[in-house]
C-alpha positions as CSV (number, residue, x, y, z in Angstrom):
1,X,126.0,74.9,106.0
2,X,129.3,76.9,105.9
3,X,130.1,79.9,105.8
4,X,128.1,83.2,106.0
5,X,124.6,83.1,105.9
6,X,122.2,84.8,103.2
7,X,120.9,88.2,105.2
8,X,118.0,88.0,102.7
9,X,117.6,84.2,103.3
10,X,117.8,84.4,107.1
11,X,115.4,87.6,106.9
12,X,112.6,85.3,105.3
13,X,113.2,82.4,107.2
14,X,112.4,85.4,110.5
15,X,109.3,86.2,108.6
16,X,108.2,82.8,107.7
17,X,108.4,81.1,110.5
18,X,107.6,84.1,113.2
19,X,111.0,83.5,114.9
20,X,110.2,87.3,117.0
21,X,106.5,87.2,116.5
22,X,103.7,87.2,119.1
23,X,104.7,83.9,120.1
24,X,108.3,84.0,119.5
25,X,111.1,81.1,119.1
26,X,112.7,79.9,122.6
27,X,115.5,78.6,120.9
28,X,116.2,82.1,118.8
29,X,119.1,82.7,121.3
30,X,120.8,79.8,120.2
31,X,119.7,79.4,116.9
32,X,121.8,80.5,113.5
33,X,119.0,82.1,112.3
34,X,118.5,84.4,115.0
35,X,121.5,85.2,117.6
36,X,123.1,82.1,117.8
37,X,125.5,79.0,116.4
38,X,123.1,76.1,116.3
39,X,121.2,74.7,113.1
40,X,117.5,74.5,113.4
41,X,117.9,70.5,113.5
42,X,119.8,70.8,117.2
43,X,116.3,71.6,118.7
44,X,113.6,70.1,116.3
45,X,111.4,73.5,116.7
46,X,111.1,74.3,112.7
47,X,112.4,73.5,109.4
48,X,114.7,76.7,108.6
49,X,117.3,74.6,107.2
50,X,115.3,73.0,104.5
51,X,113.4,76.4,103.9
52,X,117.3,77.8,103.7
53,X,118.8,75.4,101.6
54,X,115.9,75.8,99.3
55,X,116.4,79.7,99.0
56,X,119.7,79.3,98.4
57,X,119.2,76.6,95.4
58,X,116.1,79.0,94.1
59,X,118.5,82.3,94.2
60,X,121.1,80.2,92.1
61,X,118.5,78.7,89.9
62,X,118.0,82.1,88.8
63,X,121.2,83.3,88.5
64,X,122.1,80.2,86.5
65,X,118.6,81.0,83.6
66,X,119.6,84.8,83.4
C-alpha cells in the first residue's frame, strides 16, 4: 500500500480488530494502523491489510455504481 492511508479505513480497522481495547495490540507502536510504519503482515498479529484493502475496493465500488 502506497501512499496515505484512509482515516476512515484505518478508524474501522481500530474498531474491528480492538487495536486500543481492553486487551490492546503490542505491535500498535509499530504498526501502520496505529503509530507506526509496518504492515500488519511484519508481525502476523491480525489481518488489517486484507480488511483494508477490502474497504478500499468497497468505498470505490460505490463510487464507481453512483
Amino acid at each position: 500500500m502506497s501512499g496515505e492511508l484512509n482515516k476512515d479505513a484505518v478508524k474501522a480497522i481500530r474498531e474491528h480488530y480492538n487495536c486500543q481495547g481492553k486487551y490492546p495490540c503490542r505491535e500498535f507502536d509499530y504498526c501502520q494502523f496505529g503509530k507506526g510504519s509496518n504492515t500488519s503482515y511484519d508481525c502476523c498479529e491480525c489481518g488489517a491489510d486484507e480488511y483494508y484493502e477490502g474497504y478500499i475496493r468497497a468505498i470505490k465500488d460505490k463510487e464507481e455504481t453512483k
